[in-house]
C-alpha positions in Angstrom: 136.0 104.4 179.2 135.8 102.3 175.7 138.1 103.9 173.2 136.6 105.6 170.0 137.7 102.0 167.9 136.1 100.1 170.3 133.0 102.2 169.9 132.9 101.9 166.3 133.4 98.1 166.5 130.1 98.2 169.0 128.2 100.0 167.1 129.3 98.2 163.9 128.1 95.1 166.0 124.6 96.4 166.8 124.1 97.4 163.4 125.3 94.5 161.6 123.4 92.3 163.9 120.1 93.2 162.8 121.0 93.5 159.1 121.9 89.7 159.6 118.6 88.7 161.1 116.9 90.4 158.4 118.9 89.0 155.5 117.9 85.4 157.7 121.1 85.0 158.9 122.4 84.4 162.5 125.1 87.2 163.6 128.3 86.6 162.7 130.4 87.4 166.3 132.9 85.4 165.4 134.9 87.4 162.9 135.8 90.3 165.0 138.7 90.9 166.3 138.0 92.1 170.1 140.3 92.9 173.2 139.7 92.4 177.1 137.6 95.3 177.1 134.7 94.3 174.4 134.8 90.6 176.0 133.8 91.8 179.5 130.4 91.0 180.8 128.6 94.4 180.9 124.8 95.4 181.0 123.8 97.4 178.0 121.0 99.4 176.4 120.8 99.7 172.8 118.8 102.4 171.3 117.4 103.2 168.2 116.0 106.5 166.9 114.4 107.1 163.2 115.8 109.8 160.6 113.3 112.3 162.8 115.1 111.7 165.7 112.0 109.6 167.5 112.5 106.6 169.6 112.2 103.4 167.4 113.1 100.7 170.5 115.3 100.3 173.7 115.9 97.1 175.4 118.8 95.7 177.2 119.8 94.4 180.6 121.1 96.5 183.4 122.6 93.4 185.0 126.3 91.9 183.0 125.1 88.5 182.2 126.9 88.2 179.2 130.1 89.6 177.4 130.0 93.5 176.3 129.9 92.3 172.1 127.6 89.6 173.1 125.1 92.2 174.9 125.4 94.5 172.0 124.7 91.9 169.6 121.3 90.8 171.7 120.1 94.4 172.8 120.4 95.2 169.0 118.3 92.6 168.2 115.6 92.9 170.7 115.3 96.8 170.3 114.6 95.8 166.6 112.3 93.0 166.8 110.7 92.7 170.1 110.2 96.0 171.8 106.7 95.8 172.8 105.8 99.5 172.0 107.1 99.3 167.8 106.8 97.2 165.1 109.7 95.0 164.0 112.5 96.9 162.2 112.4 96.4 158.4 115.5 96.3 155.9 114.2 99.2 154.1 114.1 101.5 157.4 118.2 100.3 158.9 120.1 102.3 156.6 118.4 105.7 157.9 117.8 104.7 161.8 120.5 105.8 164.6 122.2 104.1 167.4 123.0 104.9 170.7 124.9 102.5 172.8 124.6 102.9 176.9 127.1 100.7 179.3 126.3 100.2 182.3 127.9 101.1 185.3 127.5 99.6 188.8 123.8 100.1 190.8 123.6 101.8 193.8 121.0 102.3 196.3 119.8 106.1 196.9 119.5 107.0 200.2 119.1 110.7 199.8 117.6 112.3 196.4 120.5 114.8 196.9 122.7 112.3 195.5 121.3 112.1 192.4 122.5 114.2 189.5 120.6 114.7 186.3 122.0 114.2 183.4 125.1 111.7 185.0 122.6 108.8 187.1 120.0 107.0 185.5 117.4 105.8 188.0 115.7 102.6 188.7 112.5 102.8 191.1 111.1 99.6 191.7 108.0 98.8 194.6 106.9 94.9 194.2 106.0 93.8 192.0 106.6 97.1 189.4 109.9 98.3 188.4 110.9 100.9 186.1 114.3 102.6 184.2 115.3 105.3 182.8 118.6 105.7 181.0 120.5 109.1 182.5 119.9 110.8 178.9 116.5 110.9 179.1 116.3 113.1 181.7 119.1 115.1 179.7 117.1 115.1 176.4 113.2 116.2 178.1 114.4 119.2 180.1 114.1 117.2 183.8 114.4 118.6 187.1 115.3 116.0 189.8 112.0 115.4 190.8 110.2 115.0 187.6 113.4 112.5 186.6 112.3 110.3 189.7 108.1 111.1 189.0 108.9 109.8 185.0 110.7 106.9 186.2 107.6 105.8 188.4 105.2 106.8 185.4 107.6 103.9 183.3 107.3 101.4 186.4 103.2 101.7 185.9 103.3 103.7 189.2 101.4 106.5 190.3 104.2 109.5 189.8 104.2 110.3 193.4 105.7 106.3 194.2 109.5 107.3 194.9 108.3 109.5 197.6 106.7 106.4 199.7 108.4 104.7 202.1 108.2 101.2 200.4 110.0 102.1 197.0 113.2 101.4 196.3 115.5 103.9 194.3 118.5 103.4 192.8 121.2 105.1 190.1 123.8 103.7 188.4 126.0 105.5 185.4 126.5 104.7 182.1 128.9 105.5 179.5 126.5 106.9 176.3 127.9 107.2 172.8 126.1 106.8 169.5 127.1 106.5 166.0 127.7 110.4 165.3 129.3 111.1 168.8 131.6 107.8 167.5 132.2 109.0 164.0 133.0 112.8 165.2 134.3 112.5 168.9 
């Protein structure tokens, strides 16, 4: 577990990573001060959310191909700019958007659905050459049962909703530690 300074200096990260790309700047990594922790390789989501509370982008990596601060940095970026669904972030809009950090803990097969739990696993369904995610506060945040948590995450793979109950899908769950910049700033 990341301490609540070590949260703040992630989210700091993410945020000021995007406010340098807009001013035309590269991020500036360099002057932080990190620990062992924050310098880890870790996969990360970062997530952004508008004043209403609606999704604005998600992207990161579920594999640890680079160091935690380094992954923040990048998810930040891509969430911003290069989430297929949104238009890029502009300067005007960062002051008022949210974000929510998710690290990644290590991926397990399922081999029984009993084993997940909603609400700790997020889920990863893949059958070639579709694979789909969904971070374990999404099932949290709609309401899911189980089974509709495992339907949605085939529905995100571009699967029909029924795929995790064939034989040929793969299914697997993996934890993640979720904080944000309120649950950071009031934790």
């Amino acid at each position: 577990m990341l301490t609540q300074d070590q949260r703040k200096t992630l989210l700091q990260i993410a945020r000021e990573s995007i406010a340098a790309l807009l001013d035309g700047k590269r991020p500036d990594l360099n002057g932080y001060v990190l620990d062992d922790d924050l310098r880890r390789p870790a996969g990360v989501f970062v997530t952004l959310n508008d004043r209403t509370g609606e999704l604005r982008g998600c992207i990161g990596s579920i594999e640890p191909v680079a160091p935690l601060y380094e992954s923040i940095s990048r998810s930040a970026i891509n969430a911003a700019f290069r989430d297929p669904r949104f238009y890029p972030v502009t300067k005007d809009e960062l002051p008022s958007l949210h974000f929510e950090i998710s690290v990644m803990g290590p991926i397990t097969p399922v081999r029984d659905i009993a084993e997940i739990e909603v609400g700790r696993d997020g889920l990863i369904i893949s059958r070639a050459p579709y694979a789909g995610l969904l971070l374990p506060q999404v099932a949290t945040e709609y309401g899911w049962d189980r089974e509709t948590f495992l339907s949605q995450t085939c529905v995100k793979a571009g699967l029909p909703s029924s795929a995790w109950r064939s034989g040929d899908a793969r299914i697997e769950r993996f934890s993640a530690e979720v904080f944000g910049e309120q649950t950071a700033e009031h934790a």
